[in-house]
Rosetta silent file (secondary structure, phi, psi, omega in degrees, C-alpha in Angstrom):
SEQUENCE: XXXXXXXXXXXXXXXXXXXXXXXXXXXXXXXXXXXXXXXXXXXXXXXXXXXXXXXXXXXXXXXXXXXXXXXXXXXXXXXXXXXXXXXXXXXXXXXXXXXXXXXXXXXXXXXXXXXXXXXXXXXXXXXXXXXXXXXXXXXXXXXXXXXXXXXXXXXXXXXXXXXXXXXXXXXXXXXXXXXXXXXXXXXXXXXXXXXXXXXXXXXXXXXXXXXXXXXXXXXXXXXXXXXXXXXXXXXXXXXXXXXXXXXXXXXXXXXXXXXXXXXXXXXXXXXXXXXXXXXXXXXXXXXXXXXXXXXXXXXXXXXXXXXXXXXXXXXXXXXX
SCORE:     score description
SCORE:     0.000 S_00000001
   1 L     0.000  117.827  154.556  115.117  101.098  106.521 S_00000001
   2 L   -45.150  162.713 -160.592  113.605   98.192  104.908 S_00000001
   3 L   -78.818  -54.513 -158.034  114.530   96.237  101.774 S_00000001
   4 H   -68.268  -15.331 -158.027  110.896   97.526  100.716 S_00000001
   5 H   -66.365    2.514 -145.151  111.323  101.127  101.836 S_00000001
   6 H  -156.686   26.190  140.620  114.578  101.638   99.224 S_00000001
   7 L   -88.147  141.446  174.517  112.094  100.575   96.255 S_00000001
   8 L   -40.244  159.364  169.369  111.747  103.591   93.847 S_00000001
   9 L  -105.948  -22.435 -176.320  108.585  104.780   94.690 S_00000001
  10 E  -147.334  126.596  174.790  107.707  105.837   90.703 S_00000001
  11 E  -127.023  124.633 -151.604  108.565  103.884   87.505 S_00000001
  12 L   -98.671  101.708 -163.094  108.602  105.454   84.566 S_00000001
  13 L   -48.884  130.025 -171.264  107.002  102.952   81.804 S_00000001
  14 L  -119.371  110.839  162.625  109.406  102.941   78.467 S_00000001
  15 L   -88.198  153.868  156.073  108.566  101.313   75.181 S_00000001
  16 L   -48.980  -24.692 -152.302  111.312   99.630   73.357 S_00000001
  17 L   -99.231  -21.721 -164.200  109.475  100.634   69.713 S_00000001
  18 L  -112.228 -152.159 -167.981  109.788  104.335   70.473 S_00000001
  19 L  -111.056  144.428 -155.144  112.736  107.251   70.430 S_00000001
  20 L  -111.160  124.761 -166.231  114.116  107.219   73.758 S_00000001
  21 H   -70.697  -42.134  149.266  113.886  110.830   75.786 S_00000001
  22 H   -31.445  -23.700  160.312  117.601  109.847   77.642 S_00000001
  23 H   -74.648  -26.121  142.110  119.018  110.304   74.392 S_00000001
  24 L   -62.843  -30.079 -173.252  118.238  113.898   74.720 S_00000001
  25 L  -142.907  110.381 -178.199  118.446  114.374   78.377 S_00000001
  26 L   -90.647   36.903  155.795  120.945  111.584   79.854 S_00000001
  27 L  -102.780   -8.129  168.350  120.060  112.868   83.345 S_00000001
  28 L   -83.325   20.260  178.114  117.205  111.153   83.147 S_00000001
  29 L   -78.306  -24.096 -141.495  118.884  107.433   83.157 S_00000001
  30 L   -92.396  -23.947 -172.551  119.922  107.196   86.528 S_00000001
  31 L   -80.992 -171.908 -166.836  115.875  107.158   87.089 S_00000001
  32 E   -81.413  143.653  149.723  113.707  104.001   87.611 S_00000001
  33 L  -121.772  174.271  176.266  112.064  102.774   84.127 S_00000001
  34 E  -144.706  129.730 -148.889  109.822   99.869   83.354 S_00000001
  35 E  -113.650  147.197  159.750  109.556   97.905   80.073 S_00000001
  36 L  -135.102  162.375  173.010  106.916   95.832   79.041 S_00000001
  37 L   -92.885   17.520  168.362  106.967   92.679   76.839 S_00000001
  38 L   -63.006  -49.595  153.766  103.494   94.036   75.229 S_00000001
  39 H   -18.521  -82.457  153.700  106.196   95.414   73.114 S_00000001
  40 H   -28.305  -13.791  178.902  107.203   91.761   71.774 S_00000001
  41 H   -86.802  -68.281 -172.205  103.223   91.036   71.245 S_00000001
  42 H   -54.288  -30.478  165.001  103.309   93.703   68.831 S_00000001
  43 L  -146.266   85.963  132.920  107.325   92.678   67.185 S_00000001
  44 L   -83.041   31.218  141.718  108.131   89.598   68.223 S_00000001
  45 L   -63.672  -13.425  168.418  111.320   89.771   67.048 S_00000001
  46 H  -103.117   26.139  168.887  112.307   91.608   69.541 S_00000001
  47 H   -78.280  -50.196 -148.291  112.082   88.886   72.373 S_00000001
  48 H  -110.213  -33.810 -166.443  115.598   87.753   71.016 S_00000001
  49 H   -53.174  -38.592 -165.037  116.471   91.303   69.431 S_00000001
  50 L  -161.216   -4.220 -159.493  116.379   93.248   73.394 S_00000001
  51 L  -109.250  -25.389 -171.668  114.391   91.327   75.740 S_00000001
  52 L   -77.004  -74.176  162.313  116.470   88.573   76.241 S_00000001
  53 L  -100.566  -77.217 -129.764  120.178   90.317   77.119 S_00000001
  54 L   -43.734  -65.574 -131.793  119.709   94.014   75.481 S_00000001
  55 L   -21.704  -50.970 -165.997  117.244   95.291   77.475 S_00000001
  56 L   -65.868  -34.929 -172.644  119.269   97.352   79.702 S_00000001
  57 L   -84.623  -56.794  174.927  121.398   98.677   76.553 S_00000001
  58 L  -103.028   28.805 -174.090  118.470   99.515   74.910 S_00000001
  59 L  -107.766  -10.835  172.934  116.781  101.552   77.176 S_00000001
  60 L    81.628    8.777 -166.897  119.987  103.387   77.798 S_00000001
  61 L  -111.772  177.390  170.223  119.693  103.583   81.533 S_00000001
  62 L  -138.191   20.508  167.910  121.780  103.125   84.892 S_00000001
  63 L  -131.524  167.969 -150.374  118.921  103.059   87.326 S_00000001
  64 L   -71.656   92.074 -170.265  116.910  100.055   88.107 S_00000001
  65 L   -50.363  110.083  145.382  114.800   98.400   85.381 S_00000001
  66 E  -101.124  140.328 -166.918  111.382   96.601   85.740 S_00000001
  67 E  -107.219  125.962  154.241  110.132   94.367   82.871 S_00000001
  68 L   -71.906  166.340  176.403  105.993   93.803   82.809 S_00000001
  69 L   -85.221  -26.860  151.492  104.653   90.598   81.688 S_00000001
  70 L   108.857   54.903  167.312  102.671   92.629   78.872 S_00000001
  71 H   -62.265  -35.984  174.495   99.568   90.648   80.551 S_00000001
  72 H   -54.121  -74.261 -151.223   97.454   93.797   80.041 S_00000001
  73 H   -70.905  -36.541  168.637   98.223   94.127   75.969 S_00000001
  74 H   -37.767  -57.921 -172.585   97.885   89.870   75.874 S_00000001
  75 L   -86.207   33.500 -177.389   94.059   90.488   77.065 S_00000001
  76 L  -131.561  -17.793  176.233   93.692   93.389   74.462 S_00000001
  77 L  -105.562 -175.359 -172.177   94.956   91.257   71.333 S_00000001
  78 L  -131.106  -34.274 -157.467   92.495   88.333   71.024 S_00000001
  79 L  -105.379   -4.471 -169.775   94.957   86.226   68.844 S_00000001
  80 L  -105.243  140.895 -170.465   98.382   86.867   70.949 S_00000001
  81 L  -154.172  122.532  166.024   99.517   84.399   73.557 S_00000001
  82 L  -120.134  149.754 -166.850  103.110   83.812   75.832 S_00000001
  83 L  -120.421  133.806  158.883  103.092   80.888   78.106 S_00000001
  84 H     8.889  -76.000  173.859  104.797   81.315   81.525 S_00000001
  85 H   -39.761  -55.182 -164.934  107.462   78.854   80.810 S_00000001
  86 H   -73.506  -50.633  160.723  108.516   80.673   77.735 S_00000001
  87 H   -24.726  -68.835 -100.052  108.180   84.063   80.520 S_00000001
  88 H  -133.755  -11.325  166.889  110.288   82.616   82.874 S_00000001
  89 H   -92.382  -23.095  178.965  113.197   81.688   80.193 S_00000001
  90 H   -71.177  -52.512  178.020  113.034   85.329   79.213 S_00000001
  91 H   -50.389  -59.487 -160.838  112.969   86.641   82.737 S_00000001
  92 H   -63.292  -19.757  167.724  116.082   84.674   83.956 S_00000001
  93 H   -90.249  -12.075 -167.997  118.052   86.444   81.248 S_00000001
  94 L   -66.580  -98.313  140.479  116.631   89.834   80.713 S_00000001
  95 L   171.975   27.290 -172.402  118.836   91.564   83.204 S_00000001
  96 L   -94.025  137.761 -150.742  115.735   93.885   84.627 S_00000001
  97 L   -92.734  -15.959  162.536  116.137   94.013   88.485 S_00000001
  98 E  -107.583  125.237  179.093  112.362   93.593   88.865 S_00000001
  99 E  -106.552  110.545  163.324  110.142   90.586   86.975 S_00000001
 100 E   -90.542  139.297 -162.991  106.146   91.095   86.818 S_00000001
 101 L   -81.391 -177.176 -150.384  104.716   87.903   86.936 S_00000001
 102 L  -100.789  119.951 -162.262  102.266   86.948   84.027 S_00000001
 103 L  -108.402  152.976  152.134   98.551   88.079   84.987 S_00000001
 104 L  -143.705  114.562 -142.208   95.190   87.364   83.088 S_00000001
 105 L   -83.253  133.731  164.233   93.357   90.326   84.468 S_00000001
 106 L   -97.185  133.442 -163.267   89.515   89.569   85.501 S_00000001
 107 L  -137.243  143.325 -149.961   86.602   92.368   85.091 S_00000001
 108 L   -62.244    3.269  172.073   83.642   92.793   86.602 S_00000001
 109 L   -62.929  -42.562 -176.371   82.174   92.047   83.295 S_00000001
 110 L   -64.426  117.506  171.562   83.440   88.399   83.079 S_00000001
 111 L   -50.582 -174.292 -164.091   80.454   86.218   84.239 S_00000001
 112 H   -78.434  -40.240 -147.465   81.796   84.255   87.634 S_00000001
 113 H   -70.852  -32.062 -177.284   82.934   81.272   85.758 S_00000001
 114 H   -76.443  -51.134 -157.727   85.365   83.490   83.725 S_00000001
 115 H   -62.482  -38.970 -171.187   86.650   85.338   86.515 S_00000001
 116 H   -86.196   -7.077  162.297   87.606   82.237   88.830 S_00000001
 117 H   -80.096  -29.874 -169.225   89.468   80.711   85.282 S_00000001
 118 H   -78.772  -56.400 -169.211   91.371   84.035   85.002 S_00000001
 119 H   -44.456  -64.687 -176.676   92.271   84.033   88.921 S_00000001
 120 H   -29.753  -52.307 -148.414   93.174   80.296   88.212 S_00000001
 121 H   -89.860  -43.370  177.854   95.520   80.923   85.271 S_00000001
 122 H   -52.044  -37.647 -173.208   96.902   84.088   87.025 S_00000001
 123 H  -105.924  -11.246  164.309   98.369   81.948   90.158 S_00000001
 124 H  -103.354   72.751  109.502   99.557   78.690   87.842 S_00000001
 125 H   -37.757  -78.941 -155.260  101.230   81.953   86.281 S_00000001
 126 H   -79.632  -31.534 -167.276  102.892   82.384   89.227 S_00000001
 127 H   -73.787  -52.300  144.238  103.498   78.924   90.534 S_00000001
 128 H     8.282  -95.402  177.149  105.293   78.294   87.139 S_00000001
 129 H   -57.886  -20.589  179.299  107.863   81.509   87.419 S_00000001
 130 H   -77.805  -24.526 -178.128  108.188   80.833   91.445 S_00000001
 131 L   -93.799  -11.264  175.925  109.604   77.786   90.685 S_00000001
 132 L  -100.422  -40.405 -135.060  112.557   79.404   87.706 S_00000001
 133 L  -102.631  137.727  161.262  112.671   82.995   89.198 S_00000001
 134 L   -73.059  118.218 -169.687  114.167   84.072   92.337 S_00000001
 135 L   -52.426  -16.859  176.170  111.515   85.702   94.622 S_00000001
 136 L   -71.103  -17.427  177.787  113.585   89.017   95.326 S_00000001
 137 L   -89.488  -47.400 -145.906  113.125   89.571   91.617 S_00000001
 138 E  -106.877  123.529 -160.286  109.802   88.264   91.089 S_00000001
 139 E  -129.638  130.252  138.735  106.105   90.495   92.210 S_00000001
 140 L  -105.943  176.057 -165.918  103.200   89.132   91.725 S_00000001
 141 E   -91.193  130.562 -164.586   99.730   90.342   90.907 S_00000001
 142 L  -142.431  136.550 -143.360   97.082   90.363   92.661 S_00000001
 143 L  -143.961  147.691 -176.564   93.831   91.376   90.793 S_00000001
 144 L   -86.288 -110.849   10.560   89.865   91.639   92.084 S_00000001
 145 L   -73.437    8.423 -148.109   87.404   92.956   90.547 S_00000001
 146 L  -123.175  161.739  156.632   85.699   92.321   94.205 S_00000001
 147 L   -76.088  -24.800 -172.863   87.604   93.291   97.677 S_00000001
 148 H   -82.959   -7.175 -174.809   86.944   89.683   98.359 S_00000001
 149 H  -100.490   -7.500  163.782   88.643   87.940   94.951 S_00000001
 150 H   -82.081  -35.604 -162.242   91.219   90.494   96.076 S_00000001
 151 H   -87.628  -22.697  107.152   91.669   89.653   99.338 S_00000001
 152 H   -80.533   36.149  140.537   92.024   85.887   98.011 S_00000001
 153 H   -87.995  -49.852 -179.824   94.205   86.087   95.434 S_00000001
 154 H   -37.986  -53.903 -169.783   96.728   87.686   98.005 S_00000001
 155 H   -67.273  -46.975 -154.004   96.477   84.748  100.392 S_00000001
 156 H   -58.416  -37.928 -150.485   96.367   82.145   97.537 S_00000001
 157 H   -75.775  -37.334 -164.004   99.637   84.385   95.757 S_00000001
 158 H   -93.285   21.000 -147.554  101.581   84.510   99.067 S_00000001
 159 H  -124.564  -61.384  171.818  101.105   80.815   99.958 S_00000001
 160 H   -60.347  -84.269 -175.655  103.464   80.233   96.168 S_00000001
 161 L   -81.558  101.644 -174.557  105.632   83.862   96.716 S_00000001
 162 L   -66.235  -46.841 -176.189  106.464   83.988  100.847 S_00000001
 163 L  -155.501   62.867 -179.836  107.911   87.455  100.779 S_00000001
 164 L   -55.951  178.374 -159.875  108.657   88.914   97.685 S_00000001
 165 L  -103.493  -29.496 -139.776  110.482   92.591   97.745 S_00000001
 166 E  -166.558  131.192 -177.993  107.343   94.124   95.940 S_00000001
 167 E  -123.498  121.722  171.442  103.423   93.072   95.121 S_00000001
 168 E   -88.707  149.974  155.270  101.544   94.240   92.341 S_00000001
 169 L  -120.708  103.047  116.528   97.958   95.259   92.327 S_00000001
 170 L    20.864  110.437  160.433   96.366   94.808   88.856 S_00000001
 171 L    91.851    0.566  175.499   92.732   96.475   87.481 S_00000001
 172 L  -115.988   34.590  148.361   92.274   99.606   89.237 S_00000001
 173 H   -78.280   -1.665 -177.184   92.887  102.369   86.849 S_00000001
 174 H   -62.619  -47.051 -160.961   89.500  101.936   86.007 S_00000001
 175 H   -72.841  -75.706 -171.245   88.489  103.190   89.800 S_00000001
 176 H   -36.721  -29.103  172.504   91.245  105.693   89.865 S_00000001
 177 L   -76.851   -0.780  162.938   89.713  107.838   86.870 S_00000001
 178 L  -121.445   64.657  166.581   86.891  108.712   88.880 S_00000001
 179 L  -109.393  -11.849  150.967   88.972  110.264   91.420 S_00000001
 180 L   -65.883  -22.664 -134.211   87.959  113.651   90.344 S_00000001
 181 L  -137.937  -34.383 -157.728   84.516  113.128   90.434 S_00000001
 182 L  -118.821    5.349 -155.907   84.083  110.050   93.249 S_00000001
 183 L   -33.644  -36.162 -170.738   86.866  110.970   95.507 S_00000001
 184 L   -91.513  -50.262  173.872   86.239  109.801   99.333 S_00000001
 185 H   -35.094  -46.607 -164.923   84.554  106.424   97.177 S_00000001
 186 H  -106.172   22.495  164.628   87.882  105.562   95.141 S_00000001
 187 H   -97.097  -16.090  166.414   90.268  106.525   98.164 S_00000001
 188 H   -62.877  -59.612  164.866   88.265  103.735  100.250 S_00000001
 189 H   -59.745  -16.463  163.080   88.696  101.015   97.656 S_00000001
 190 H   -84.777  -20.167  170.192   91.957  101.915   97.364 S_00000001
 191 H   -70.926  -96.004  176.834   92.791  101.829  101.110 S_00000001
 192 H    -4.331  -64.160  175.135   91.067   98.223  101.133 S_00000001
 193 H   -64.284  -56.003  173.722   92.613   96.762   98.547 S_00000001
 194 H   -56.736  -44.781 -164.296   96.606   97.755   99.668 S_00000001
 195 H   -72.203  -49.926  153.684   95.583   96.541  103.143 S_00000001
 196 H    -5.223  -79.054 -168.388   94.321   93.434  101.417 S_00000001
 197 H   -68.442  -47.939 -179.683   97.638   92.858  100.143 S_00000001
 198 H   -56.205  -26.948  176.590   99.480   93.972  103.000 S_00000001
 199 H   -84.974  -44.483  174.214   97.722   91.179  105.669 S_00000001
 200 H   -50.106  -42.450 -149.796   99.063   88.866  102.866 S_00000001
 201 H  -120.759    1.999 -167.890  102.387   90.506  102.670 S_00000001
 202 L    -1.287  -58.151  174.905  103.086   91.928  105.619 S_00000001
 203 L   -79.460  -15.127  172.006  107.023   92.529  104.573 S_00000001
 204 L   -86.218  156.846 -169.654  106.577   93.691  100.983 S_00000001
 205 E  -109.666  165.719 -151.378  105.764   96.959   99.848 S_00000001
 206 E  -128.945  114.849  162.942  102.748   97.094   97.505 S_00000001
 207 E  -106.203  131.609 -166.177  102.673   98.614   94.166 S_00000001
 208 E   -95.050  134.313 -173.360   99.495  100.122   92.195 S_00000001
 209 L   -77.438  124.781  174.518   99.737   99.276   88.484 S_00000001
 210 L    86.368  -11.322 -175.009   99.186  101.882   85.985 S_00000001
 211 L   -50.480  -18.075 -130.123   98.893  105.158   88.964 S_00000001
 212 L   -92.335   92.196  148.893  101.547  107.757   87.858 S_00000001
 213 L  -111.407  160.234  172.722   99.182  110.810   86.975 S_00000001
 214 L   -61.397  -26.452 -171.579   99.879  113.693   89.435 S_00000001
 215 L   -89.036  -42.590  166.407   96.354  113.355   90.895 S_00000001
 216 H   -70.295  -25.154  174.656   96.330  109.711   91.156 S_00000001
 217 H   -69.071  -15.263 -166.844   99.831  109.319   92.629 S_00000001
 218 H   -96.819  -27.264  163.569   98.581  111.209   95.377 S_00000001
 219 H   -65.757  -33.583  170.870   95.425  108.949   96.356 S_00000001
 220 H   -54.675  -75.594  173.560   97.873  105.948   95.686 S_00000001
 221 H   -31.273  -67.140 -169.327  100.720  107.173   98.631 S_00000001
 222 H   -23.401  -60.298  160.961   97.890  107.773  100.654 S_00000001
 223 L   -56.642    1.492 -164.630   96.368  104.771  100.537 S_00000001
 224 L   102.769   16.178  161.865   99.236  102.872  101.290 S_00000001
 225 L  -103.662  140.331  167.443  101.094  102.049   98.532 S_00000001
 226 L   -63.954  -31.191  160.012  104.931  101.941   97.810 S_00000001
 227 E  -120.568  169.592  152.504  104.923  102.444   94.396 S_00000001
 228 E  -140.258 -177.679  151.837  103.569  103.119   90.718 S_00000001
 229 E  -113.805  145.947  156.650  103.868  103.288   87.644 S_00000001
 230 L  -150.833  139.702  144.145  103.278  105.795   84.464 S_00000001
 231 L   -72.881   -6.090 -171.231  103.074  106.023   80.871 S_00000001
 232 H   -81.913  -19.757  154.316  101.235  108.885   81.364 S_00000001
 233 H   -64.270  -36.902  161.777  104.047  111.235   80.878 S_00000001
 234 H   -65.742  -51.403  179.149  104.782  110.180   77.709 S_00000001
 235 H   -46.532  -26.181 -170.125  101.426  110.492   76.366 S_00000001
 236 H   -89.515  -12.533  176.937  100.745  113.757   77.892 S_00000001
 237 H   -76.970  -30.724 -162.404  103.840  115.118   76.134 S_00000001
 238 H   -92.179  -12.258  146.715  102.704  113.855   72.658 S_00000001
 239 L   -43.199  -26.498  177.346   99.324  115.332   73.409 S_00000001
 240 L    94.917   29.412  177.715  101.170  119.145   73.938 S_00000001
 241 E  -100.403  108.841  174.288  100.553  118.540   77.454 S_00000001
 242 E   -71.159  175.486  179.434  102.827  119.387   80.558 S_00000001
 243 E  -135.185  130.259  163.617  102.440  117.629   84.408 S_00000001
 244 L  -132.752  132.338 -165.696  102.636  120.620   87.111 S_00000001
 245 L   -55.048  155.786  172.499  103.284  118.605   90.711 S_00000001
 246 L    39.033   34.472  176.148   99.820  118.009   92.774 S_00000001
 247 L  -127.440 -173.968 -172.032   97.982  119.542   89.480 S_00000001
 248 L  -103.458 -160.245 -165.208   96.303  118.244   86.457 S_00000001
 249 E   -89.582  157.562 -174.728   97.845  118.154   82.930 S_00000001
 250 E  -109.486  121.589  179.506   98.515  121.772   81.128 S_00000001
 251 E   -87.163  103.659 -170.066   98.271  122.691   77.714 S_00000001
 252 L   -69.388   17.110  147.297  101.393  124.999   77.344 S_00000001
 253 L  -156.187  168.242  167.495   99.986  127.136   74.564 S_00000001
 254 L   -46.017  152.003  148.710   96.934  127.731   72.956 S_00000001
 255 L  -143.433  145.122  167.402   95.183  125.464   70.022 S_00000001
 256 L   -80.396  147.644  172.426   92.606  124.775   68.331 S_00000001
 257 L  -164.126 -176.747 -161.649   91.047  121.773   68.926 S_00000001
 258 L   -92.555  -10.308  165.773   87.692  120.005   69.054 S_00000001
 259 L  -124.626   73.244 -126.133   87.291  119.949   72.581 S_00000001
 260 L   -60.006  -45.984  168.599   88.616  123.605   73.760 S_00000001
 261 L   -42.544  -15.252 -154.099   87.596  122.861   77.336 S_00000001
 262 L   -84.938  -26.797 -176.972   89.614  119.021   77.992 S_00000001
 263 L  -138.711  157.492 -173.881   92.692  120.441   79.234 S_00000001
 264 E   -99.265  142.280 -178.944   93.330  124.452   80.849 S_00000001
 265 E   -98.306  172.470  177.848   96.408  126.178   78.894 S_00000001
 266 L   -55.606  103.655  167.979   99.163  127.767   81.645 S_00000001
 267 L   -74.859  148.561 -177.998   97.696  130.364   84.273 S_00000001
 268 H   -47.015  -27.717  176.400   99.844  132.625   86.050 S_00000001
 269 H   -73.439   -3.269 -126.574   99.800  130.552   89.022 S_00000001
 270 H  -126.022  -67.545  165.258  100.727  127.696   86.631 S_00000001
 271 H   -25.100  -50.704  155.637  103.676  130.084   85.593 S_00000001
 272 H   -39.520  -61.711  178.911  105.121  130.217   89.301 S_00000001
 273 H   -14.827  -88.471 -173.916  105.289  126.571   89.162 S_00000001
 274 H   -41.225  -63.552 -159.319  107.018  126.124   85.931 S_00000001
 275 H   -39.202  -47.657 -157.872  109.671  129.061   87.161 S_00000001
 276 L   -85.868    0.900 -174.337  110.449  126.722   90.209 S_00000001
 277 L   -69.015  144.980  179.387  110.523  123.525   87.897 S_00000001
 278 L  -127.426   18.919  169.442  114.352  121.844   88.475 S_00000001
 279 L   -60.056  153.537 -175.253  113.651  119.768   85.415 S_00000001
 280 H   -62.002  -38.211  154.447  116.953  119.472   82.442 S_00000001
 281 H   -42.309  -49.033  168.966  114.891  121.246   80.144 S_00000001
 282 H   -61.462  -50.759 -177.574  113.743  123.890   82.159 S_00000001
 283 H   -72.050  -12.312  150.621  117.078  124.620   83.870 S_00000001
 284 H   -58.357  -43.376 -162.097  118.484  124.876   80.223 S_00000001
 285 H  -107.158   -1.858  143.248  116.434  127.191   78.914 S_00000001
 286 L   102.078  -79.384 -177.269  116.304  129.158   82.169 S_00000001
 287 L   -99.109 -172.601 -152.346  113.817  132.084   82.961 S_00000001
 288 H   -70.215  -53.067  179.890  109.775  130.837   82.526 S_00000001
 289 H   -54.231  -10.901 -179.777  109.285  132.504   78.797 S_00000001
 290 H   -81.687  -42.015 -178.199  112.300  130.401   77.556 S_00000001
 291 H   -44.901  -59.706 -167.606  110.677  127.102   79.472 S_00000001
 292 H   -80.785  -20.723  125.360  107.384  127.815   77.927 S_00000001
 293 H    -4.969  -79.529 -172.191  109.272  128.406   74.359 S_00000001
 294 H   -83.813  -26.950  176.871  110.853  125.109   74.603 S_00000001
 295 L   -91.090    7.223  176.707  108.347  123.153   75.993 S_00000001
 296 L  -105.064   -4.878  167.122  105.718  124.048   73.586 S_00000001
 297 L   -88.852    7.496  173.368  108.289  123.063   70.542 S_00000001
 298 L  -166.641  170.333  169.473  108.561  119.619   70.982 S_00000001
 299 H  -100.634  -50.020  172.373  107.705  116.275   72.678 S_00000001
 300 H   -27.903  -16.943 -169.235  111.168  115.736   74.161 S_00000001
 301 H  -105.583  -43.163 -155.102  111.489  118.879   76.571 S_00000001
 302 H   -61.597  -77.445 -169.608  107.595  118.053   77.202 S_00000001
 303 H   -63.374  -31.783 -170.778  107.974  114.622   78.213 S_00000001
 304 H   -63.236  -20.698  163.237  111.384  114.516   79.950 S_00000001
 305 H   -57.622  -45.916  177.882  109.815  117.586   81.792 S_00000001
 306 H   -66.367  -33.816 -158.776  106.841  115.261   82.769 S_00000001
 307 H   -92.380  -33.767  168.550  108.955  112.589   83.705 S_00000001
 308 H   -65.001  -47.695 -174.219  110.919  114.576   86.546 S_00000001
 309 H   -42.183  -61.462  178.302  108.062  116.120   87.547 S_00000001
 310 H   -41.324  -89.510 -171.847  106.338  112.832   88.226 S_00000001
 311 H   -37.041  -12.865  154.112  109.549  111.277   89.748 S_00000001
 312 H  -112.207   -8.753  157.822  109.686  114.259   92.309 S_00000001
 313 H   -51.201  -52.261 -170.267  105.995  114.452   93.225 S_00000001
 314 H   -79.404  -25.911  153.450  106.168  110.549   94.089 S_00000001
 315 H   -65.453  -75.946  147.216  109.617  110.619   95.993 S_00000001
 316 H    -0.895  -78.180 -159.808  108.134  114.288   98.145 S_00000001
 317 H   -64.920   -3.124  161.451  104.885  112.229   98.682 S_00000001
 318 H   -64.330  -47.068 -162.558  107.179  108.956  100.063 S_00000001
 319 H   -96.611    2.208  171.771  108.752  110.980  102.146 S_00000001
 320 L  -105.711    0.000    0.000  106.038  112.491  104.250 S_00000001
């Protein structure tokens, strides 16, 4: 087994700012989480507060922490800005076992001019933290919008980072949400793009940023990637939404709402599932009307329900 093979395969993104679902169900610490400093764009008091030492403490866990660069929420505030350096003082201290290096993501929107300054700023990002950070710690990003600005960024990234444990690739949840609709289209660009990174990388395993929906994790393995990430568990809990493995999201009871159609409430096949669920909620409350009881009374049973689920679709889909 490789260094990369014995990366989590699914990390489950954790704000700092919110109520943390291990304080109800401590079986989920032992799993992987991921942090971002977009958190700190939004209170940057909390750079010194948790980000620095805490981190670890105040996510409550005892399985293996990754911190983001919060490059994504950086190009979403227009007035918010962290410079590398200032990164890379954070990073050496943080105590997160994974570092994402600092990205400034380019879209096919950005005339050419833009896109080759963000690719620019994105690798003296990286040359910056490659020179404080230890590379076993530190994955970098590698971002298109083209297969060919992907397929250089890789070389230019692995020419700075020789063999890092773990490579991100950056900008494609856009592609992934038309994987219902575009499917043999966005499993090609995604097969392209990992193999991109992989003729750069040969020894690192290659993680897609942003992936962890049940439908998208499974176009991700596929393609060739080691990892993901998701937020998408939380959200779908605070939505009233469950995750049933290699399915979409569930509403677990009726409501009104304004668009009756956006999500399917639980069907009897949907009901097998859930029986067979080995999540802490579920195995608490025991047979499937007690499940669907408790998971329709809160967002805590919802998401920590979401979050195993995820975390045993994406280990299952690793292992075949």
């Amino acid at each position: 087994m490789t260094t990369a093979d014995r990366l989590p395969p699914l990390w489950l993104g954790q704000s700092v700012r919110t109520t943390l679902v291990v304080d109800r169900y401590p079986a989920l610490a032992a799993l992987p989480f991921m942090a971002s400093l977009g958190d700190a764009i939004h209170r940057p008091r909390l750079i010194d507060a948790v980000f620095r030492e805490k981190l670890r403490a105040r996510l409550k866990v005892t399985g293996p922490i990754m911190l983001d660069s919060g490059g994504f929420t950086l190009m979403m505030q227009a007035n918010a800005s962290l410079h590398a350096a200032n990164l890379a003082a954070i990073y050496q201290t943080c105590g997160a076992d994974l570092v994402v290096a600092l990205d400034e993501p380019a879209t096919g929107n950005d005339p050419i001019d833009e896109q080759r300054r963000k690719h620019k700023v994105t690798l003296d990002n990286l040359i910056i933290l490659a020179d404080a950070i230890d590379h076993g710690r530190l994955v970098p990003v590698i971002h298109g919008p083209e297969f060919s600005d992907i397929e250089r960024n890789a070389e230019a990234s692995a020419k700075i980072v020789t063999a890092p444990r773990l490579v991100a690739l950056g900008g494609l949840v856009p592609t992934l949400r038309h994987s219902a609709y575009r499917p043999e289209q966005v499993f090609r660009k995604l097969v392209s793009a990992v193999s991109a990174v992989k003729a750069a990388f040969p020894t690192s395993a290659v993680h897609i940023l942003g992936a962890g929906a049940p439908r998208t994790l499974t176009y991700a393995f596929r393609a060739g990637a080691s990892s993901v990430d998701s937020i998408g568990w939380r959200r779908a809990a605070g939505f009233g939404t469950i995750f049933l493995a290699d399915s979409a999201e569930r509403f677990v009871e009726d409501r009104d709402r304004a668009r009756p159609r956006s999500r399917l409430t639980l069907t009897k096949d949907d009901h097998d599932l859930l029986a067979q669920c080995t999540c802490p909620p579920c195995r608490e409350a025991g047979e499937v009307d007690a499940r669907i009881t408790v998971l329709a009374s809160h967002y805590m049973p919802r998401a920590a329900h979401n979050a195993w689920t995820l975390h045993t679709q994406a280990t299952r889909l690793c292992d075949e």
